[in-house]
Backbone as JSON, one array per atom type, in Angstrom:
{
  "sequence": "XXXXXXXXXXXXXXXXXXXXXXXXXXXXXXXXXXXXXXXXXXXXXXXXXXXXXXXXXXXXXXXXXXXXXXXXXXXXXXXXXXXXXXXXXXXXXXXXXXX",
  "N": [[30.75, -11.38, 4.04], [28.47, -11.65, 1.42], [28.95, -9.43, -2.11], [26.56, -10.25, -3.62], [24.75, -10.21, -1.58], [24.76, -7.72, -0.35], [23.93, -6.08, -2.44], [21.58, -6.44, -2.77], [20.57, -6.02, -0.46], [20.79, -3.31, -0.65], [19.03, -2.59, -2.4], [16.72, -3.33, -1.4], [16.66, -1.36, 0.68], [16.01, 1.04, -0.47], [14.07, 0.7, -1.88], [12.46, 0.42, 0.13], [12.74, 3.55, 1.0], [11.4, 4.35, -1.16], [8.51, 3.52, -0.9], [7.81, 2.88, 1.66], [7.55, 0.64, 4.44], [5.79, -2.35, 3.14], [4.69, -4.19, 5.19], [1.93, -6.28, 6.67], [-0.18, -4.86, 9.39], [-0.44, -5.12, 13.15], [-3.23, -5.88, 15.4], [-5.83, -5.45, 17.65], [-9.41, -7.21, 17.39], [-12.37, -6.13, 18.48], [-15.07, -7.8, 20.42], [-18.62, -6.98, 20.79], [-21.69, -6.47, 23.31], [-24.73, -5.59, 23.48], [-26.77, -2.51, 23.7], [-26.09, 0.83, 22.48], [-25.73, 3.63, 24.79], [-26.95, 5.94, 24.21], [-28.72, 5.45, 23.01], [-30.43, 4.29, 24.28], [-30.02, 2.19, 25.68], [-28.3, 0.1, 28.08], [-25.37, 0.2, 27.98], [-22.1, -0.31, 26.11], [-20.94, -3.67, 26.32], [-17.64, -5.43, 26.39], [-17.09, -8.65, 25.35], [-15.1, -10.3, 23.92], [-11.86, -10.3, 22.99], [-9.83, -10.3, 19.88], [-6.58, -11.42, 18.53], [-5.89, -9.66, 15.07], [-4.91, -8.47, 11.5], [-4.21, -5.91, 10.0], [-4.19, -5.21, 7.01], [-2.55, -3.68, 4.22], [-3.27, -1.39, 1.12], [-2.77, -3.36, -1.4], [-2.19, -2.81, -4.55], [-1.54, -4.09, -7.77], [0.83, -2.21, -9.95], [1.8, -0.54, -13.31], [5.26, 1.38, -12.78], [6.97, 4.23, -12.88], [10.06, 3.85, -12.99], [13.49, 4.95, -12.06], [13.95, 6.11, -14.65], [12.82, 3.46, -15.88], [10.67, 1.12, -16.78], [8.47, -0.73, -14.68], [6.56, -3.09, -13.11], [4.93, -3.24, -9.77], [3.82, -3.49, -6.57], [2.12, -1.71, -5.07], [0.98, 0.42, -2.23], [-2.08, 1.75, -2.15], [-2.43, 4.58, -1.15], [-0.38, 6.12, -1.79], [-0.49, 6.29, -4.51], [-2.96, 7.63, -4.89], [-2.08, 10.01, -3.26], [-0.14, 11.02, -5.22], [2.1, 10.31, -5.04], [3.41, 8.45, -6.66], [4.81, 7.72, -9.93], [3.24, 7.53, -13.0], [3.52, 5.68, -16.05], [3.1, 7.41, -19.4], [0.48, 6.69, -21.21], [0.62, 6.11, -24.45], [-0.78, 5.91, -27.32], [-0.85, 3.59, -30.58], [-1.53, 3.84, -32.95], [-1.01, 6.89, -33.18], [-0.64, 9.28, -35.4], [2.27, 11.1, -36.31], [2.59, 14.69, -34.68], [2.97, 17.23, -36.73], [4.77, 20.18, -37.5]],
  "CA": [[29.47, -11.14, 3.41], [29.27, -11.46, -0.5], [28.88, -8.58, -2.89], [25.25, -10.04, -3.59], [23.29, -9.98, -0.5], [25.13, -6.41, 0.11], [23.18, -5.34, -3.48], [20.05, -6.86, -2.53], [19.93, -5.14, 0.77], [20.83, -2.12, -0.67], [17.92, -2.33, -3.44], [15.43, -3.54, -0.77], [16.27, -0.32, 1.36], [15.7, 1.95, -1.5], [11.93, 0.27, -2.18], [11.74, 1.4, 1.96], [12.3, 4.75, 1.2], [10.62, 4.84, -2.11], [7.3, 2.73, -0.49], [7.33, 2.18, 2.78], [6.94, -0.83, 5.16], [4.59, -3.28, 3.27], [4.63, -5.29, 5.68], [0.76, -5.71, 7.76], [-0.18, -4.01, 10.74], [-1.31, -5.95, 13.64], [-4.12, -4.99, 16.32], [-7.29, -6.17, 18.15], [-10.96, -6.72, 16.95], [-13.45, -6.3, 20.03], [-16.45, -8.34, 19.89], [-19.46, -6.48, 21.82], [-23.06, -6.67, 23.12], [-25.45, -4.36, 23.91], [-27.15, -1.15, 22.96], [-25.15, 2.32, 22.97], [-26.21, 4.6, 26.24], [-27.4, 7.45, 23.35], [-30.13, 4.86, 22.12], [-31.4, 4.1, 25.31], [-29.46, 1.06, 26.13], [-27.38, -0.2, 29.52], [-23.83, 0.62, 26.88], [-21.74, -1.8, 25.25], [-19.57, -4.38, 26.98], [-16.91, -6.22, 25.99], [-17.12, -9.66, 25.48], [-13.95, -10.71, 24.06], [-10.71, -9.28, 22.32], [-9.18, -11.38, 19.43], [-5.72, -10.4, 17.47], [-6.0, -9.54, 13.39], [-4.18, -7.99, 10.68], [-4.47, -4.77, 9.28], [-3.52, -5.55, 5.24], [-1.97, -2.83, 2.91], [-4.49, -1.91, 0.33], [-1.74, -3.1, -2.42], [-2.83, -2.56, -6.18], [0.14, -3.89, -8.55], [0.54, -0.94, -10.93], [3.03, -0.25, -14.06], [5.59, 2.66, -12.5], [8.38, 4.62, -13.64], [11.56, 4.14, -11.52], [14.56, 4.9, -12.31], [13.91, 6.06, -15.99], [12.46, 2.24, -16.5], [8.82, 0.75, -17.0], [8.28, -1.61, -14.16], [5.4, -3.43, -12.25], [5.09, -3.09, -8.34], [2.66, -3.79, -5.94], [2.24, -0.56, -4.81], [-0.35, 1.16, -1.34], [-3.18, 2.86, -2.95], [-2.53, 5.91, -0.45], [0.91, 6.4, -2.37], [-1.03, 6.45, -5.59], [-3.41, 9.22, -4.41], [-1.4, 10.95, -3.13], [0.5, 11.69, -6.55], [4.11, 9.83, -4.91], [3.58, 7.59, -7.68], [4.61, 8.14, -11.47], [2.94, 5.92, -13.88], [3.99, 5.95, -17.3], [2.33, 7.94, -19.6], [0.22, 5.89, -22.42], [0.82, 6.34, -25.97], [-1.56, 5.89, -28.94], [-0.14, 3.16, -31.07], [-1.62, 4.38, -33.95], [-1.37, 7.91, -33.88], [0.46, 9.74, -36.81], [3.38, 12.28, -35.64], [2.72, 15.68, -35.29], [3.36, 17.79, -37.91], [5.2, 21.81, -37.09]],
  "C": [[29.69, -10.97, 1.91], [28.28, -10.29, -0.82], [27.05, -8.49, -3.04], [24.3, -10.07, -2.56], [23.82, -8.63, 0.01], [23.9, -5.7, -0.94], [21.76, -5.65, -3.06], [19.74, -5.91, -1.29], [19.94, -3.63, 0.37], [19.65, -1.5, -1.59], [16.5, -2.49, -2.49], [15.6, -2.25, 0.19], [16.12, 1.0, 0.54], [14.45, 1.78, -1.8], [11.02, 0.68, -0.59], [11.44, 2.01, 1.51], [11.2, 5.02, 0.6], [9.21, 4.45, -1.32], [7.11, 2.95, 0.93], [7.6, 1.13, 3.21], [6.04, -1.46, 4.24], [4.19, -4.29, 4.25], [3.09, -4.88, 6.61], [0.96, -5.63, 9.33], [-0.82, -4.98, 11.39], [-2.15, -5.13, 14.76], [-4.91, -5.91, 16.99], [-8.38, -6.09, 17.34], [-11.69, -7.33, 18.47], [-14.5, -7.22, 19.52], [-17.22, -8.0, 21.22], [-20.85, -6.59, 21.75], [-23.58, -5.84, 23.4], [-25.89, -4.1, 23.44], [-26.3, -0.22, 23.86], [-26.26, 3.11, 24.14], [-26.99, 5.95, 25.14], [-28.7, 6.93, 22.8], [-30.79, 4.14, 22.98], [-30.97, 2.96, 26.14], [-29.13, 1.25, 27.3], [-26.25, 0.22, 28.9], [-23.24, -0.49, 26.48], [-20.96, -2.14, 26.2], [-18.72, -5.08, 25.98], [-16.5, -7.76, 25.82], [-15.95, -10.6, 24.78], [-12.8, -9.79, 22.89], [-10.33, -10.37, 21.36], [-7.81, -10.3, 18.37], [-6.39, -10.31, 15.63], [-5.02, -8.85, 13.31], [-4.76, -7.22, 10.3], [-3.54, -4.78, 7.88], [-3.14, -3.88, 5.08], [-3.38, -2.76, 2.16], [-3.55, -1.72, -1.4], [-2.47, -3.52, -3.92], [-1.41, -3.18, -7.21], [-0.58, -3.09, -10.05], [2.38, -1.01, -12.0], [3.66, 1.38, -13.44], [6.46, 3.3, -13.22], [9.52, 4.96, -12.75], [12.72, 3.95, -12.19], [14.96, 5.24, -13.83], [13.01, 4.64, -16.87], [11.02, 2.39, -15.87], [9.11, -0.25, -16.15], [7.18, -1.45, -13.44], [5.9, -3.78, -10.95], [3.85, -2.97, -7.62], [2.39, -2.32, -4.9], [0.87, -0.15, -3.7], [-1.09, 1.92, -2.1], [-3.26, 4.12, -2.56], [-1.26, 6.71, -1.19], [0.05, 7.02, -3.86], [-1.98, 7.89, -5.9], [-2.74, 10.44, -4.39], [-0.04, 11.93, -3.63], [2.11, 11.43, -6.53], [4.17, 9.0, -6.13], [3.83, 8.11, -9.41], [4.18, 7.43, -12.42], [3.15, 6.62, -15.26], [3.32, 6.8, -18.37], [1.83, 7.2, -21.21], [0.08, 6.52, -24.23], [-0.04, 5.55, -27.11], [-0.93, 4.88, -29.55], [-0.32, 3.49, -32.37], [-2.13, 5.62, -34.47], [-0.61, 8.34, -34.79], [1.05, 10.68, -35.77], [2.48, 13.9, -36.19], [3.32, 16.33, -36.32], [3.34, 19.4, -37.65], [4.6, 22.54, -38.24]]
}
């Protein structure tokens, strides 16, 4: 095994920890008829099942990893929830404090 697909794997299981799985979720969507039993109906049936995807809800954002400024496509639940550091923006033309 060479040196570089050892580094690569070892950088792509570090964007695990840091991130997560991006990868999408899969599931069912029902498709049904009826009226609900609470609104007076017969209840719903089921009339067929089909697979889908459950997406990420990925935002690409500037972060701060590793001391460096980089862009990453990043879950919006990460972002919330304050795992994320984003850089902090600077004025380009403010003057320096002055003690």
């Amino acid at each position: 095994m060479s040196t570089l697909k050892k580094n690569k794997r070892i950088k792509r299981a570090a964007l695990l920890d840091l991130y997560g799985d991006l990868k999408p979720g899969r599931g069912n969507k029902k498709t049904e008829r009826g009226k609900a039993k609470y609104l007076g109906g017969n209840g719903r049936k089921t009339t067929g099942i089909s697979k889908r995807v459950y997406r990420r809800n990925l935002k690409r954002v500037q972060i701060v990893e590793d001391g460096a400024i980089v862009t990453r496509r990043i879950p919006v639940r990460l972002i919330r929830s304050g795992a994320i550091i984003k850089p902090v923006a600077q004025d380009p033309f403010a003057l320096p404090e002055r003690n």
